[in-house]
C-alpha positions in Angstrom: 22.8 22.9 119.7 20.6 20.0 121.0 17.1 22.4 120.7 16.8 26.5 120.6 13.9 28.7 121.5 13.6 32.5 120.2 12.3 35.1 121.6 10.9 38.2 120.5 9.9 39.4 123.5 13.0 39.3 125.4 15.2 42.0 126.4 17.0 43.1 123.4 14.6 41.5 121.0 12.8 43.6 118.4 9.9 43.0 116.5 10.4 44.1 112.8 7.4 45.5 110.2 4.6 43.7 112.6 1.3 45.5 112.4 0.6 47.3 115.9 -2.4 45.9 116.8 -1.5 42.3 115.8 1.5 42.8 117.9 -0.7 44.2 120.8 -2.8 41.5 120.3 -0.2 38.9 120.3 0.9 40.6 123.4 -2.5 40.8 125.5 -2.8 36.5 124.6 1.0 36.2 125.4 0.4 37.9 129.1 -3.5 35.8 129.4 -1.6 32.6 128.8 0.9 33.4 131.3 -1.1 34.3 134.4 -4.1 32.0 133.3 -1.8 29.2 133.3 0.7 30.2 135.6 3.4 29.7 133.0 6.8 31.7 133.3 7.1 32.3 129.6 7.2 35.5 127.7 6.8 34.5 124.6 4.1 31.2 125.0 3.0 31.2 120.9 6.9 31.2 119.8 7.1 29.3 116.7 10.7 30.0 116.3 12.5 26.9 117.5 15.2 24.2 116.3 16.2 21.2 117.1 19.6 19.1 116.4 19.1 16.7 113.4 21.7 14.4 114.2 19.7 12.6 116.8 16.1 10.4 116.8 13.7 11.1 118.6 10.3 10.2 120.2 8.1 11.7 117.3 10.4 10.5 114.5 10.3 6.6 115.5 6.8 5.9 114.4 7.9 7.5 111.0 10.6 5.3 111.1 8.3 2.3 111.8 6.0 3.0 108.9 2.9 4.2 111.4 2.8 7.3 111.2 -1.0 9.2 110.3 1.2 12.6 109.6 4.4 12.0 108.0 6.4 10.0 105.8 10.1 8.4 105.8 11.1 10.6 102.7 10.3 13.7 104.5 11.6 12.6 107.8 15.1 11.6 105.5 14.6 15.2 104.1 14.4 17.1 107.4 17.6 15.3 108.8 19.3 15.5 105.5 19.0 18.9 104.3 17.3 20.3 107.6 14.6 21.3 105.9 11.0 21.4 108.1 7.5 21.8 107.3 6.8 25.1 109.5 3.8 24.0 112.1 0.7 23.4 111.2 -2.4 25.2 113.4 -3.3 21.8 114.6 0.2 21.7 115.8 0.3 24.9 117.4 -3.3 24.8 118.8 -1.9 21.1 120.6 0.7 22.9 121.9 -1.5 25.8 123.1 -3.5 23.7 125.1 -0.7 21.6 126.9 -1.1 23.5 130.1 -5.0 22.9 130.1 -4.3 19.2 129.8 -1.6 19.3 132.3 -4.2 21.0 134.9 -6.7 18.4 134.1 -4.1 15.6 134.4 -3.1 16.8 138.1 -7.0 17.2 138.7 -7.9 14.1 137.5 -4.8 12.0 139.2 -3.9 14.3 142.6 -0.7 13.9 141.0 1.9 17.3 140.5 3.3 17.4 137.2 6.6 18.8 136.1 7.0 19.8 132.5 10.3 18.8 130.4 11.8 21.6 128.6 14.8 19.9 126.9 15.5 17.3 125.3 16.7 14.3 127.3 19.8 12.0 125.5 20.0 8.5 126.1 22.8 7.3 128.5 24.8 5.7 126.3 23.6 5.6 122.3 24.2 9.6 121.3 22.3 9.7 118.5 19.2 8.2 120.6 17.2 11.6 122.3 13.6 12.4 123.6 11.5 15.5 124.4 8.8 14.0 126.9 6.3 16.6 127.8 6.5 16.1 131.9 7.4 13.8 134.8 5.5 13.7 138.1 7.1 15.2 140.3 8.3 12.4 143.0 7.6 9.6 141.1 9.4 8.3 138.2 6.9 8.3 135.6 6.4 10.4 132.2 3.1 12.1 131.2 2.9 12.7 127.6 0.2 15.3 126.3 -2.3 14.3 123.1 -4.8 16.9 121.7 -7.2 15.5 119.0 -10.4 16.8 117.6 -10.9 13.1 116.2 -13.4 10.8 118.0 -12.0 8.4 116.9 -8.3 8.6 116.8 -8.4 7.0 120.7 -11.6 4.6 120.2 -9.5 1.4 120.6 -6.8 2.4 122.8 -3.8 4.2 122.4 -2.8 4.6 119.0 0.3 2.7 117.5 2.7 5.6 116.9 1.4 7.5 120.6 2.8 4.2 122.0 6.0 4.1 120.0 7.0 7.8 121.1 6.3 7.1 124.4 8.1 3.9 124.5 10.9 5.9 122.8 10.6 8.2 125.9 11.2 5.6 128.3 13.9 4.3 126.8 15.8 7.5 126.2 15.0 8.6 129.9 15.5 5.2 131.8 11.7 5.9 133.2 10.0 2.7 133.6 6.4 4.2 133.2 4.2 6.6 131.1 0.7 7.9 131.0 -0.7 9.6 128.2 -3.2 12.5 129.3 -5.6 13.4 126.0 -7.9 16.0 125.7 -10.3 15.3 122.7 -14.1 17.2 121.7 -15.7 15.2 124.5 -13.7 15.9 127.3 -10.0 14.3 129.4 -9.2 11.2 129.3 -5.9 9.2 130.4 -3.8 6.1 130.1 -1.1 4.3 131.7 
């Protein structure tokens, strides 16, 4: 497989020894997520998913390139060795939560329409080269790339170092020849191309 998403939520699915009103609860945010954000998901706080180790991507490059604030090369070798994964973190998941806010603020901001990517993309010819960018504008050859960040500082110079690596990646893998990178931090939206 290059990525899989599960379900529990989808027909045949089954949810085993969950407490009811978690799962009712998990439900009700499930269904506000999808009609607040106009996302045709069932199951938008899945944290079931897996991806193909054989190949690089976008978020392991600035681990390979030594600049990376969140992981090392051992436990990058580790993951594509033995497959093994740290499970996400709640910083991880809240980022992901939020992509549809910062997609809607991106389009606001720029009049643009946006597009999100949901598989990964292999590079044309080196097939072990692959990238998962988070959207594409729809008409226009150009990647958006979503940041979340509760740091003020983390985006006080510029784009960080391994933010432009993965997006550089990106390119690369997609043959797009530009990217912005739409970040939502605790004092508002903010973008880059």
């Amino acid at each position: 497989y290059e990525c899989a998403f599960v379900s529990r939520f989808i027909k045949g699915g089954r949810v085993i020894d969950y407490p009811r009103l978690k799962l009712f609860i998990n439900r009700l945010a499930n269904l506000i997520v999808r009609v607040g954000f106009n996302i045709p998901l069932n199951d938008t706080t899945n944290a079931f998913k897996a991806y193909r180790r054989t190949v690089i991507t976008g978020t392991d490059i600035p681990v390979l390139l030594g600049i990376s604030p969140w992981k090392c090369e051992a436990d990058l070798a580790d993951e594509k060795r033995h497959g093994t994964e740290e499970p996400a973190t709640v910083r991880m998941r809240v980022g992901s939560f939020v992509e549809p806010l910062i997609l809607e603020e991106y389009e606001r901001a720029t009049g643009r329409t946006v597009r999100r990517h949901r598989a990964m993309v292999r590079h044309a010819d080196i097939e072990w080269a692959a990238a998962s960018p988070d959207a594409q504008v729809v008409g226009d050859r150009r990647l958006v790339e979503f940041k979340w960040t509760t740091s003020r500082n983390r985006f006080a110079d510029g784009l960080p170092r391994d933010i432009e690596a993965q997006v550089q990646w990106q390119l690369g893998c997609t043959g797009m020849p530009v990217a912005d990178v739409a970040v939502t931090t605790r004092d508002g939206f903010g973008y880059s191309g």
